[in-house]
C-alpha positions in Angstrom: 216.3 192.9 -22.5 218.4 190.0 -24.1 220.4 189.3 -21.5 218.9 189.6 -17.7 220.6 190.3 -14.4 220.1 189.0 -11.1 221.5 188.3 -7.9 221.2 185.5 -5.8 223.3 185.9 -2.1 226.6 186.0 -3.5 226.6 184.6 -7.0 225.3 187.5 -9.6 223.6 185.5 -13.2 223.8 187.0 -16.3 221.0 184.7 -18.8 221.3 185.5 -22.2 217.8 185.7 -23.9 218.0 186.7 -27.3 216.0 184.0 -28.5 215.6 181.5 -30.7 219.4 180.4 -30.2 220.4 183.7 -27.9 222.9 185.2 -30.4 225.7 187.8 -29.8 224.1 190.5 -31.4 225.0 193.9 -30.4 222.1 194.3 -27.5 223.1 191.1 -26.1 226.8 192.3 -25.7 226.2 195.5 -24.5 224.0 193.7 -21.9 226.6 191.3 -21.0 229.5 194.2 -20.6 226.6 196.5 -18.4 226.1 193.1 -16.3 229.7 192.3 -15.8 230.0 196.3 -14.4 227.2 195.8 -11.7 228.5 192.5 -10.7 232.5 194.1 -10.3 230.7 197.1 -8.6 228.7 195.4 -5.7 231.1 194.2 -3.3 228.4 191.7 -2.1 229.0 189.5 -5.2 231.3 187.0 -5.1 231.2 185.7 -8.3 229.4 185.6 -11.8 227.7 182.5 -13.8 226.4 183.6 -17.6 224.1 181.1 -18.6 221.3 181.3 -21.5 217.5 181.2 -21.1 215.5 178.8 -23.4 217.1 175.9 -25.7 220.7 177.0 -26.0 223.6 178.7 -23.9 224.4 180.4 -27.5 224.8 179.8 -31.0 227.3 182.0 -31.4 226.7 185.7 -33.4 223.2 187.3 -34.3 222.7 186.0 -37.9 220.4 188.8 -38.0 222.8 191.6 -37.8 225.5 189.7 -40.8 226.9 192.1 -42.5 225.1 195.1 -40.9 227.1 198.0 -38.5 225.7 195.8 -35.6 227.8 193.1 -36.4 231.1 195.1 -35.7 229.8 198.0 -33.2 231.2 198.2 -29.4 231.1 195.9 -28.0 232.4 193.7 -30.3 232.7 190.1 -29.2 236.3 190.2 -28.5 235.9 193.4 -26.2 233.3 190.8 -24.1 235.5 188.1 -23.7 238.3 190.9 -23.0 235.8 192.0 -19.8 235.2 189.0 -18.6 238.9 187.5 -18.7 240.1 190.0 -17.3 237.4 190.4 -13.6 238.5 190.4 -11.0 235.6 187.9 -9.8 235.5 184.4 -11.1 233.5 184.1 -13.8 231.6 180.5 -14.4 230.0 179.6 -17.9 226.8 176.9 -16.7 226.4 175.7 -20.6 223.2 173.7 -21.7 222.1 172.3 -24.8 223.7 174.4 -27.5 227.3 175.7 -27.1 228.6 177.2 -30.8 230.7 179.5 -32.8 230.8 182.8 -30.3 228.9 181.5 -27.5 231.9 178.8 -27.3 234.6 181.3 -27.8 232.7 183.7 -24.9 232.4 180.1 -22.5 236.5 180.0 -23.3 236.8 183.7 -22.1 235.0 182.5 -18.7 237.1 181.3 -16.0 235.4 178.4 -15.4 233.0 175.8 -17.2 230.5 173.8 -15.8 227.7 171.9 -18.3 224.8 169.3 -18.7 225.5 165.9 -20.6 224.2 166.6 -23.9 225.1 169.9 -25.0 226.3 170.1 -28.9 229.7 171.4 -28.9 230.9 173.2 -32.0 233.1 175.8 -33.7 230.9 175.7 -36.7 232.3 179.1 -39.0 234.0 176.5 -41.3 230.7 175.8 -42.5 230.5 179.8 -43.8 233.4 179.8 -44.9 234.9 181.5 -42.5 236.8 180.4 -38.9 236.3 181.4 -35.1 237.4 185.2 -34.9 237.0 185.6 -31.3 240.2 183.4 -30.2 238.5 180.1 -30.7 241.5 178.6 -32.7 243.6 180.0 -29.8 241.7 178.8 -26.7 240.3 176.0 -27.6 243.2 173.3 -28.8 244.5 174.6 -25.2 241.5 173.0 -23.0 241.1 169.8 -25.7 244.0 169.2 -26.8 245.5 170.1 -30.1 244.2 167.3 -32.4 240.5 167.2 -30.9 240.6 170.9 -31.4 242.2 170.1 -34.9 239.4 168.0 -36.0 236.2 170.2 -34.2 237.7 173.4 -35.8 238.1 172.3 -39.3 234.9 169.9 -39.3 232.8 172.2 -37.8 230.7 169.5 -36.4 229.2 169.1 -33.1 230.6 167.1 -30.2 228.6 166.2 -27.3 229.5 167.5 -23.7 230.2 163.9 -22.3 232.4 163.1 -24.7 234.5 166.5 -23.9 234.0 166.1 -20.0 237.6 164.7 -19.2 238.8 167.3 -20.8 239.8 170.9 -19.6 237.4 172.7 -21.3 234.9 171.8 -18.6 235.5 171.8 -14.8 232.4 169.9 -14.0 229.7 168.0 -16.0 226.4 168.7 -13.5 224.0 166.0 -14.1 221.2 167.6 -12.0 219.8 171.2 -12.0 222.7 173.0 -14.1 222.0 176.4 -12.6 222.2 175.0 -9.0 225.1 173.3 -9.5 226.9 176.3 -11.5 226.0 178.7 -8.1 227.0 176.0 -5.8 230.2 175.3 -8.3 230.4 179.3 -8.2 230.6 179.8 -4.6 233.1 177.1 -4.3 235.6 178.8 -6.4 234.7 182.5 -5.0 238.1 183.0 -3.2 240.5 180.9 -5.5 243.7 183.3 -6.3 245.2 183.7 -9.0 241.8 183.2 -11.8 242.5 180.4 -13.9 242.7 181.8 -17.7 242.5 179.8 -20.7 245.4 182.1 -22.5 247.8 181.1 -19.9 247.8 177.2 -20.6 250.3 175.9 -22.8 250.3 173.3 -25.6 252.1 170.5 -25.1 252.6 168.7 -28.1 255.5 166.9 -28.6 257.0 166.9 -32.8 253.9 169.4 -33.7 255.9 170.3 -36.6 254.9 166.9 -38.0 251.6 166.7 -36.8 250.7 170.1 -38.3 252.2 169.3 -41.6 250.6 165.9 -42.0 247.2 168.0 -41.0 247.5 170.7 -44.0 248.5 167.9 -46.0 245.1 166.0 -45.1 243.2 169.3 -45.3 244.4 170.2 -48.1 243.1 166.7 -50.5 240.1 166.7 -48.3 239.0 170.8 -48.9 238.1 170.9 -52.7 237.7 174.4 -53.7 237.1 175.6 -50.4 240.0 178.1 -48.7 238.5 178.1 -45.0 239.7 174.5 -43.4 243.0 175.4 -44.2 243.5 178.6 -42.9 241.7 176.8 -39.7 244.8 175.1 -39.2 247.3 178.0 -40.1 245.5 179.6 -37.2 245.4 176.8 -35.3 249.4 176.3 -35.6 250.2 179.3 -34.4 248.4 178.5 -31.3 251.2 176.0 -30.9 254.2 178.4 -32.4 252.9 182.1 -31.2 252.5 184.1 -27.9 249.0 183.9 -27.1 248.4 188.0 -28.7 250.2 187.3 -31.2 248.1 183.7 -33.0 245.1 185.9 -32.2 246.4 188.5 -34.3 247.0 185.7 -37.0 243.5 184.3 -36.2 241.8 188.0 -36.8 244.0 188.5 -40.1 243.0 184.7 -41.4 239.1 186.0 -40.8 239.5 188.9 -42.5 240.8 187.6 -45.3 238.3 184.9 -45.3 235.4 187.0 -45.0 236.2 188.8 -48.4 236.3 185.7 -50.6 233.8 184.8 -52.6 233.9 180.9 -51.8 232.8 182.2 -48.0 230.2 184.6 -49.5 228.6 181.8 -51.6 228.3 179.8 -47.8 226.8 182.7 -46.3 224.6 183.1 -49.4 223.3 179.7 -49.3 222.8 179.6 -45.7 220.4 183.0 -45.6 219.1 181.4 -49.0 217.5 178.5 -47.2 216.0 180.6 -44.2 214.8 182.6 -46.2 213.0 180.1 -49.0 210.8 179.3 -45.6 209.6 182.7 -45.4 206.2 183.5 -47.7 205.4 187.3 -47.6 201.6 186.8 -48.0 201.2 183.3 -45.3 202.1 184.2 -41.8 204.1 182.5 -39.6 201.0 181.9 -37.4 199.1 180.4 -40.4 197.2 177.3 -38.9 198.6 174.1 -40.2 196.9 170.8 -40.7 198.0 167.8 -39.1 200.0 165.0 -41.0 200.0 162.1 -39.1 199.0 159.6 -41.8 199.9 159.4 -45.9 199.5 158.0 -48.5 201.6 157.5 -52.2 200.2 156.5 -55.6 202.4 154.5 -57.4 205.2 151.9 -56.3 207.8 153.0 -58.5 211.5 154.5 -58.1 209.9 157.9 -57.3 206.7 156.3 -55.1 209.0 154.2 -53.0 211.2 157.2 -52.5 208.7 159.2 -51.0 207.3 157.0 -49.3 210.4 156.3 -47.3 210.6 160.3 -46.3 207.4 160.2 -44.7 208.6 156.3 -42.7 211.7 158.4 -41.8 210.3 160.8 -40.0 208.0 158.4 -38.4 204.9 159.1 -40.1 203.1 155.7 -41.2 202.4 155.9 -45.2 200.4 153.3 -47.5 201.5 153.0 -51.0 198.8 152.2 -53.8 199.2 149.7 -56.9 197.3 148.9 -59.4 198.5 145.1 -59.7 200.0 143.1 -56.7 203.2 142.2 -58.6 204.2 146.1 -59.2 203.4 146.5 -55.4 206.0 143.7 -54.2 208.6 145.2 -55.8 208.2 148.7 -55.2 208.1 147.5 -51.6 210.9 144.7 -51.8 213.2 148.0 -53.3 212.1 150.2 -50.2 213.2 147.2 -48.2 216.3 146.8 -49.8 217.0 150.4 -49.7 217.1 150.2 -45.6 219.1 146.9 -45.7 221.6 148.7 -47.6 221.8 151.8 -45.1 221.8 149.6 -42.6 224.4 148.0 -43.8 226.6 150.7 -43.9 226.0 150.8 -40.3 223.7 154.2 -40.9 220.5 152.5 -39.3 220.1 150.4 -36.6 218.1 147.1 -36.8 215.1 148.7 -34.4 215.5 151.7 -36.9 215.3 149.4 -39.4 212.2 147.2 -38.4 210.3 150.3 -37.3 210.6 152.2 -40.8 209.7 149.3 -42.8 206.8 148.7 -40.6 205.6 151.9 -41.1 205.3 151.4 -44.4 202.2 149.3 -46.0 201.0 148.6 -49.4 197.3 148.4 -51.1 195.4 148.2 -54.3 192.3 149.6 -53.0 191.5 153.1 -53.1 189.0 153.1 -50.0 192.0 152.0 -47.8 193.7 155.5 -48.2 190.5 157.5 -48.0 191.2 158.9 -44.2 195.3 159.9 -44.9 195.9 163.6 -44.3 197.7 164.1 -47.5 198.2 161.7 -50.7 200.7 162.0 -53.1 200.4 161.3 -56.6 203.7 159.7 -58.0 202.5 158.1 -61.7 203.4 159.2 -65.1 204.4 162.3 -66.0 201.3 162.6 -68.3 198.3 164.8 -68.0 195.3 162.5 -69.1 197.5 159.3 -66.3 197.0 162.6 -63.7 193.4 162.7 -64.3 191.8 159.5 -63.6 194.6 159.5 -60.6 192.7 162.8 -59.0 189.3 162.3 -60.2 189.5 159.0 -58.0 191.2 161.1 -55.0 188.6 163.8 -55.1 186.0 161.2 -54.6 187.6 158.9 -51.7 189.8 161.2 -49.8 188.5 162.2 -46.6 187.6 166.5 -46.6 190.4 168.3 -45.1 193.1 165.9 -46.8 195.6 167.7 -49.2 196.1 166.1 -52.5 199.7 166.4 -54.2 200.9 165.8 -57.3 204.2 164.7 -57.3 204.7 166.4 -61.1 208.0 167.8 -62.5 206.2 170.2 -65.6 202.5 170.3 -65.6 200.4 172.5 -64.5 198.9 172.2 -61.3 196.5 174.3 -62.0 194.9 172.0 -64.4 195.3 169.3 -62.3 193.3 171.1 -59.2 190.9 171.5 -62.0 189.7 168.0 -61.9 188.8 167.8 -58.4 185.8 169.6 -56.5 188.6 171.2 -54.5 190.9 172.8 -55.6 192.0 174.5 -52.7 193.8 171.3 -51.2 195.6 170.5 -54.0 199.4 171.3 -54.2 202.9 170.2 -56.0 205.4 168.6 -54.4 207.7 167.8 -56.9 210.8 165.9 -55.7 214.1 165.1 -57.4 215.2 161.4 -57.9 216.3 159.6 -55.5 213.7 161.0 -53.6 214.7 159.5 -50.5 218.2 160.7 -50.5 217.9 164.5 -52.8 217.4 168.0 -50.4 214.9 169.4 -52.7 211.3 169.7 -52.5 209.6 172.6 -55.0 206.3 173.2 -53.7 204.2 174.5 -56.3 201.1 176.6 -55.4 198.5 176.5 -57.4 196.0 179.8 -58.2 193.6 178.4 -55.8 196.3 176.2 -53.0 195.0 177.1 -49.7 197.5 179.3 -47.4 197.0 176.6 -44.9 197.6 173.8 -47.1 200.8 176.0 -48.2 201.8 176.6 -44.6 201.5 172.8 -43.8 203.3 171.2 -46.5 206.0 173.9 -45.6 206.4 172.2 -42.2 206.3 169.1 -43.8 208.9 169.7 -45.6 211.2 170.5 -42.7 209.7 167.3 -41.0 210.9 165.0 -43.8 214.1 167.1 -43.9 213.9 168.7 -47.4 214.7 172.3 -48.3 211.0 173.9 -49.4 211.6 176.1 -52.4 207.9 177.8 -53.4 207.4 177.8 -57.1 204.6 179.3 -59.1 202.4 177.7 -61.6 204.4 177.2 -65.3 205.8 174.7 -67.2 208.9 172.9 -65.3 208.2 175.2 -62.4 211.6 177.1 -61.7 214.3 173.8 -61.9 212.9 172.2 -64.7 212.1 175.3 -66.8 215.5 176.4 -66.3 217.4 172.8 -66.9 215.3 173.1 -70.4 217.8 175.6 -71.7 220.7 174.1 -70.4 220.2 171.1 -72.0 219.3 172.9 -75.3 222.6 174.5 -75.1 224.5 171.5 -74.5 222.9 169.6 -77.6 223.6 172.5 -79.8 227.2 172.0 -78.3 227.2 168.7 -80.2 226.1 169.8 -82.9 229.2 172.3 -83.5 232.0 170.3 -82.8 232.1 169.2 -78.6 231.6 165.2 -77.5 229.3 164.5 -74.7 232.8 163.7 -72.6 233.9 166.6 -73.3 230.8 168.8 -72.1 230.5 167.2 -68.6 234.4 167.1 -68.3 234.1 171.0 -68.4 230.6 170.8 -66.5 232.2 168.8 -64.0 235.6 170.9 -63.5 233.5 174.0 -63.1 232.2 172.2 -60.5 228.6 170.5 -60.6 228.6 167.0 -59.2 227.5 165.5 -62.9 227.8 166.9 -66.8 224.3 167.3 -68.4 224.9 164.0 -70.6 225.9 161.9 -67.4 223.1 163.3 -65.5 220.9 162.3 -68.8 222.2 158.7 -68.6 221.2 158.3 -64.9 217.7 160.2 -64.9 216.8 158.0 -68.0 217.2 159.8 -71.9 213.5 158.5 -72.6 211.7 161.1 -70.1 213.3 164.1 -71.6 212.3 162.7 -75.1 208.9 162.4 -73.9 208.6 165.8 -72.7 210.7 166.8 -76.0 207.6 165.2 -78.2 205.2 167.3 -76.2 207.1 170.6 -77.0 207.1 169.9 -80.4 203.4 170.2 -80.4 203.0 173.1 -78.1 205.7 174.7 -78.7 206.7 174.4 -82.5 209.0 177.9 -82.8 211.5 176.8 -79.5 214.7 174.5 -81.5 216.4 171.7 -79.6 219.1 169.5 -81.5 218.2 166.0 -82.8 221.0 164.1 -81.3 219.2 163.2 -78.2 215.6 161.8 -80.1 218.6 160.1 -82.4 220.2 158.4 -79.4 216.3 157.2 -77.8 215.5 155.8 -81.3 218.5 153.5 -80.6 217.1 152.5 -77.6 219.8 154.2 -75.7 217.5 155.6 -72.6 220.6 155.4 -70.2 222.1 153.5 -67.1 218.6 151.3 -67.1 219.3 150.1 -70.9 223.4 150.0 -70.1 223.7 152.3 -73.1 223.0 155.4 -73.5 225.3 158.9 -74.2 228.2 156.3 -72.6 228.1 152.8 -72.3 228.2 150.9 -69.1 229.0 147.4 -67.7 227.2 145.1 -66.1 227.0 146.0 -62.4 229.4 149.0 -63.1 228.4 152.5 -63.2 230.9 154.2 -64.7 230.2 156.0 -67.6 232.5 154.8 -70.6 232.6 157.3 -73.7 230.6 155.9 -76.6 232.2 155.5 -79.6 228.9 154.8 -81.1 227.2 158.0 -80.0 230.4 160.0 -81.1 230.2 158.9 -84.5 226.3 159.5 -84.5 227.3 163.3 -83.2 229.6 164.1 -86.0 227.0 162.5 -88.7 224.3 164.2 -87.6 226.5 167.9 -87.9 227.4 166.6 -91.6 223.4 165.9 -92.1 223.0 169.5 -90.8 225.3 171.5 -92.9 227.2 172.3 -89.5 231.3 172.5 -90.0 232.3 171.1 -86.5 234.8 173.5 -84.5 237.1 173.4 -81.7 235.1 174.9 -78.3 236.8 175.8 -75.7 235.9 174.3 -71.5 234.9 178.5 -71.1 232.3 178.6 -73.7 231.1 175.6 -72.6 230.5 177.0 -69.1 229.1 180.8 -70.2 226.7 178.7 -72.5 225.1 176.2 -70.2 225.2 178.7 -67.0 224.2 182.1 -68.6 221.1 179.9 -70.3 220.3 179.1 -66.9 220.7 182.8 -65.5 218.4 184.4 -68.4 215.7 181.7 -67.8 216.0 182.7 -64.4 215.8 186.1 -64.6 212.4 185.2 -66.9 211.1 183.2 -63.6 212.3 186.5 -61.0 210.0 188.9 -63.2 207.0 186.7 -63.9 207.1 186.1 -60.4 207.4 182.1 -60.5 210.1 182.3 -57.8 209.6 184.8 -54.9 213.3 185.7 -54.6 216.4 185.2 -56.9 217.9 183.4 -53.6 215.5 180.4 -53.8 216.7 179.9 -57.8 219.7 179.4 -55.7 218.6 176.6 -53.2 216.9 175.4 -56.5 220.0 174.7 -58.2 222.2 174.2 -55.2 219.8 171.2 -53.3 217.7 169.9 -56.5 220.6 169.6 -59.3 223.9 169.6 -58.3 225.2 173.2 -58.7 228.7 173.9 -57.0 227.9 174.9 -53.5 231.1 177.3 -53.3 229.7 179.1 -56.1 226.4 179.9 -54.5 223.5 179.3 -57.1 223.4 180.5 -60.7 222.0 183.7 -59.7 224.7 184.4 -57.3 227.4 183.2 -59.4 226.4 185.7 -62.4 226.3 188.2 -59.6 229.7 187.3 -59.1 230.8 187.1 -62.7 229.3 191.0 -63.2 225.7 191.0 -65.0 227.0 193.4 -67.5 229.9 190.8 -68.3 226.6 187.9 -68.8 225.0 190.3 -71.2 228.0 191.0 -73.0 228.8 187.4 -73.1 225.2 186.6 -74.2 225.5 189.1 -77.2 228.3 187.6 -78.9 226.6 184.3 -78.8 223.2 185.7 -80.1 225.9 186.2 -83.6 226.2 182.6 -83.1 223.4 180.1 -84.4 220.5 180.0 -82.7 220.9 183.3 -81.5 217.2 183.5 -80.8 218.2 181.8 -77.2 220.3 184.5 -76.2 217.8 187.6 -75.9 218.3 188.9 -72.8 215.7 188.5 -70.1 214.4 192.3 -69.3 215.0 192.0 -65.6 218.5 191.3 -66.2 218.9 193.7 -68.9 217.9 195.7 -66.5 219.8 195.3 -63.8 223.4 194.8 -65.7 222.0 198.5 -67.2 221.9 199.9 -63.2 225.1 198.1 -62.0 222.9 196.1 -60.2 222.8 192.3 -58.8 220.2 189.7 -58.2 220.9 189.4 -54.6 
């Protein structure tokens, strides 16, 4: 059952148990509507208190049954709250630890609220896209007030119960044993005539008309591309302006509208994306993990520092190697820095602050990280560097330890090779600044132990990155697919576009940097080293010259102050390069290429639909497990509009016939050679199908 009955002398207890957040799924409902029925049916109960078993009161609707039947099947949530409004018994919510989306809007139906100091708060729907459908933007600015309810509604973020407790949406804050003091509460209120009802309190708000307006205003600079927060406050204003059936009506119409768009299906997307990118058909859930409660980097730089900081965040202690004392002061004088600066911002407190940076140690011996339960490697992005680095780990690492290469192209694979065991060796490549970027790609290797995978899955979640599995290939699944987006773009140069003018267009479209910006800040020299390598390995794939050009001038990027833009001193703002734009149009004349006008959509089809084809490559070769974590890729790792879902979903969006279609008319173009189409997608545009 997933929601339990019981009596206890006069007070009947419904307890949600739908575990792991007891959602409103349809058996949960129907459970709640058969429990309300025996309660109004036994004249020995007096009252009713619905509660939740576990760790939450609810989190609102069954994400399992999202767009399924279940979702809108009798009893619908509304047809709950409807019941239990209208009893003729009093009805007590006793609400504990998490209160959210429909479990809220069901506590507001109650008659009464009772709750621990603690509980998380929240009408979080915003944050799909969507806003409370069950009379949350009607009930609740009537028990907090019309700005608190303002603020929770269109923020979607959590508010503790204390903070709330002066308020009417709770009747009692019960420090002690909540579901004693919910019965005790219960029987107190047994015979009180007429039932208290949320609906029937007015909102007294005196010039609302102003307040409202200033609100959509606000909303309106503050929401981006995003629909949802302001339709939360059309349906929040006519709580103020409507009959109490009527702003519901409004409230339903604003949710069905939202619902269909395709900003709120790219939320939904990404958030069953990142559940899902946990999920790895052939490792159980049960898989045994190995404990981390020690680690170790190699390397002191940017990218060493940075990762060692996620393992001090989430209190796990962490030594970082050097080779030469002078590299490891500064590697840990930045790390030290970094804090002071986030505790400046008043983001960490100075206990925070000691603990991390005491958590975080430095050594130039080998032998001193020989009993950590996983190392990572951090050093140059070069395979012979990678080999005297895990050659030395394989021989001081204790057994059992799992050794990861923190490498953003090469093959794992080879790296395992160089160790006597390859089965505890794993990629964890993470994006720059490491301390601060979502994305971790975890890269199994042919012989990665299903434990090892398991537990540096967990670890992820630990350090609070989104886990992304990629298979063994060169770049993995971001970097592979960046590759052609970048070869685009400098072909883009070549025929007549500025570097401005690219990541004006990138940047509109909505990522949160152009591909020459994002060169500047990663620094132009890696690509160029990676670039070098290609030539050799790969002699038949064609990438323009302007970028080796621009690194032959020494212009590697923020680090040098020059590089596709120049920059000032202490500024960071890019500044378009009259310099590089003269070397640009040169370089065409050099080529034979007559520069054209190129319009912000080719720009977009080009770079985006080069991303979707490599993509589609990745999907079939089975690199990535699902097109949905090519999605969290892009979205966490590099940037990618969030309201647009991932480059999978947005060609999804888009039509795949229409990306094919656009892909052969620039195949006429030069360099056509880029613009086969991958067979999976081929393939699906062919069957009117999607990725997703």
């Amino acid at each position: 059952m997933t929601a339990e009955y019981q009596v206890n002398g006069a007070i009947a207890v419904i307890t949600l148990n739908n575990p792991p957040v007891n959602g409103l799924g349809l058996s949960t409902r129907t459970a709640i509507v058969d429990g309300m029925k025996k309660a109004l049916g036994d004249n020995a109960v007096k009252a009713v208190v619905i509660t939740g078993a576990g760790k939450a009161f609810s989190g609102g609707a069954d994400i399992k049954e999202f767009n399924s039947p279940k979702a809108l099947a009798e009893p619908t949530l509304h047809t709950v709250i409807n019941v239990v409004e209208n009893s003729i018994k009093p009805v007590v919510a006793a609400i504990h630890t998490v209160c959210m989306g429909g479990g809220l809007e069901l506590a507001l139906g109650c008659h009464y609220r009772v709750a621990s100091p603690g509980a998380q708060i929240a009408l979080p729907e915003v944050k799909l896209g969507i806003l409370p459908g069950a009379g949350g933007t009607q009930r609740l600015p009537r028990v907090v007030g019309l700005e608190m309810a303002l603020n929770m509604i269109v923020s979607g973020t959590p508010v503790p119960s204390e903070k709330l407790a002066k308020t009417a949406l709770f009747n009692e804050l019960i420090e002690g044993d909540l579901m004693q003091g919910a019965q005790a509460f219960a029987g107190k209120v047994a015979d009180i005539r007429p039932l208290p009802k949320v609906r029937d309190i007015k909102i007294d708000y005196p010039n609302h008309e102003a307040f409202l307006q200033f609100s959509r205003n606000t909303v309106k600079a503050m929401a981006g591309p995003f629909p949802a927060p302001l339709k939360c406050v059309e349906a929040i204003a006519a709580a103020v302006t409507e009959k109490f059936d009527d702003g519901l009506k409004i409230e339903r119409d604003l949710f069905v509208e939202l619902v269909q768009t395709t900003e709120s299906k790219a939320l939904r997307h990404a958030f069953f994306a990142e559940r899902a990118a946990g999920k790895i058909p052939d490792v159980p859930e049960d898989t045994p993990a190995r404990a981390i409660k020690s680690a170790a980097v190699i390397g002191a730089g940017t990218m060493g520092g940075g990762i060692a900081m996620n393992f001090a965040n989430a209190g796990i202690p962490v030594k970082i190697l050097e080779m030469k004392q002078e590299a490891l002061d500064k590697g840990l004088a930045t790390v030290r820095k970094n804090y002071e600066n986030t505790m400046k911002k008043g983001k960490l407190t100075p206990e925070k602050f000691e603990q991390r940076v005491g958590l975080i140690t430095g050594t130039l011996s080998y032998e001193e990280i020989g009993q950590a339960d996983i190392v990572v490697e951090a050093v140059f992005e070069d395979m012979g560097v990678k080999e005297a680095v895990f050659k030395k780990l394989d021989e001081v690492m204790r057994p059992g330890a799992i050794l990861a290469s923190n490498t953003s192209t090469l093959d794992v694979d080879k790296i395992a090779a160089f160790t006597k065991r390859p089965q505890d060796v794993i990629g964890t490549h993470f994006f720059s600044p490491a301390n601060v970027m979502k994305l971790l790609e975890i890269v199994r290797g042919a012989k990665t132990g299903k434990d090892v995978l398991a537990t540096t899955m967990a670890l992820s979640k630990k350090i609070k990155k989104t886990g992304v599995v990629s298979g063994v290939c060169d770049g993995f699944i971001g970097n592979r697919m960046v590759e052609q987006y970048s070869r685009q773009a400098g072909f883009l140069l070549e025929e007549g576009c500025t570097p401005e003018q690219v990541d004006k267009a990138v940047e509109k479209f909505g990522f949160a940097m152009g591909p020459f910006r994002m060169g500047d800040l990663a620094g132009n020299d890696i690509g160029w080293y990676i670039r070098k390598r290609r030539y050799v390995e790969k002699p038949e794939v064609t990438y323009s010259k302007t970028a080796d050009l621009l690194c032959e001038m020494g212009r590697y990027g923020q680090k040098t102050g020059a590089g596709w833009y120049d920059y000032k001193p202490g500024d960071r703002k890019a500044y378009p390069s009259q310099i590089v734009n003269d070397m640009v149009v040169k370089h065409s004349a050099d080529i034979g290429v007559e520069r054209r006008k190129i319009s912000d959509q080719e720009i977009i089809e080009r770079l985006v639909f080069a991303l979707v084809n490599e993509g589609a490559y990745i999907l079939e070769e089975g690199i990535a497990m699902r097109a949905s974590d090519i999605d969290m890729v892009y979205l966490t790792g590099y940037g990618f509009p969030l309201f647009r879902g991932g480059p999978m979903f947005y060609a999804d969006t888009v039509g795949l016939p229409n990306v094919v279609m656009a892909m052969e008319k620039y195949a006429k173009g030069r360099h056509g050679d880029a613009w086969k189409p991958a067979p999976l997608l081929a393939k699906l545009a062919a069957e009117g199908k999607t990725f997703n």
